[in-house]
N, C-alpha and C positions, 0 to 999 in steps of 0.2 A: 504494500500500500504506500502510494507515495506520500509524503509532506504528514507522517506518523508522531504523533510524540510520543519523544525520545528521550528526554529523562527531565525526571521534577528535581527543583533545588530548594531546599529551605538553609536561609541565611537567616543569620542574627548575631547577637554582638557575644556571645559564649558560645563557641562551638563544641566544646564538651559538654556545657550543658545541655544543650540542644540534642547532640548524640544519644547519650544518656536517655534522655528523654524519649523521644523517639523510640531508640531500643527496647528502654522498658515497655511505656505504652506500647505498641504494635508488635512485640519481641522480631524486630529486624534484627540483623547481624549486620551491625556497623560497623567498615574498617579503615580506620583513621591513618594506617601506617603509610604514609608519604609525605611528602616533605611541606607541603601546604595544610598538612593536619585536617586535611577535607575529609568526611567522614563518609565512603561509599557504602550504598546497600543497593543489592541489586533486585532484577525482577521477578527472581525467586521468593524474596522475602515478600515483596511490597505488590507487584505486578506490575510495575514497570522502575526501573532503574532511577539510580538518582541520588544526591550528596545531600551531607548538612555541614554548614564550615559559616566561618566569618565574614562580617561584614564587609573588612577590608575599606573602610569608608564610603562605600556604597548603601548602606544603610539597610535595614532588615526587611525582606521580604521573601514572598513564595513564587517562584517561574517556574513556568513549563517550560521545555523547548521544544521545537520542531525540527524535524532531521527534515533538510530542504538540498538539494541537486546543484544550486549557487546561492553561496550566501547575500553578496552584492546585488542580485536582482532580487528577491527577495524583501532587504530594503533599501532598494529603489521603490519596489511596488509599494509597501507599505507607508514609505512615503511619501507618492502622489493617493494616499489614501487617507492621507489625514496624520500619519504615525509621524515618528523622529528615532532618529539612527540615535543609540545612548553608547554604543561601542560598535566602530566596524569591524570586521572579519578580522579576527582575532587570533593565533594560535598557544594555546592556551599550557597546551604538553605535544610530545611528540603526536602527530597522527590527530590532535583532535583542535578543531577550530570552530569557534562562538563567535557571533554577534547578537548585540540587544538593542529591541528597539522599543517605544513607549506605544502603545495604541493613543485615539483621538482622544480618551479621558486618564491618560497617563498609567495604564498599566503597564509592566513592564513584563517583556515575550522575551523569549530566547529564541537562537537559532543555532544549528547543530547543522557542518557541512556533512553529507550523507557520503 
């Protein structure tokens, strides 16, 4: 299925606490071991893949992302649609590349090069 989502992020300003959290309520198996302290659980636990980590000064909130085929058209389109680029195509670790954009009432979307 094309343009699927592909993994949820919960940020916030304690990422172990968050973890923690998480873990306990929904008993995921969260693995925080890399160097960004980002906490992975995947779609085994949860049904679809996804981190809990830090803010980073970005401030606390919940994204989806979408696994999309080009990240740059993508938003472009979303922003002849109203949206705004808040990160362009980005690579983030080996192999994996985000950008974020805001929809018309400022939520904020993620994107996942597919």
């Amino acid at each position: 299925m094309p343009n699927h989502i592909s993994h949820v992020e919960i940020i916030g300003t304690d990422a172990p606490r968050l973890q923690t959290f998480y873990a306990d309520l929904f008993d995921w198996k969260v693995n925080a071991d890399n160097p960004f302290n980002y906490g992975i659980f995947d779609a085994s636990d949860a049904g679809i893949g996804g981190g809990i980590g830090d803010d980073m000064g970005g401030g606390k909130r919940v994204t989806v992302y979408v696994g999309v085929y080009d990240l740059q058209a993508y938003l472009d389109k979303a922003e002849s649609l109203g949206g705004t680029t808040v990160m362009p195509p980005t690579e983030i670790m080996d192999g994996v590349t985000i950008a974020l954009f805001t929809d018309p009432d400022g939520n904020v979307t993620g994107l996942t090069q597919n």
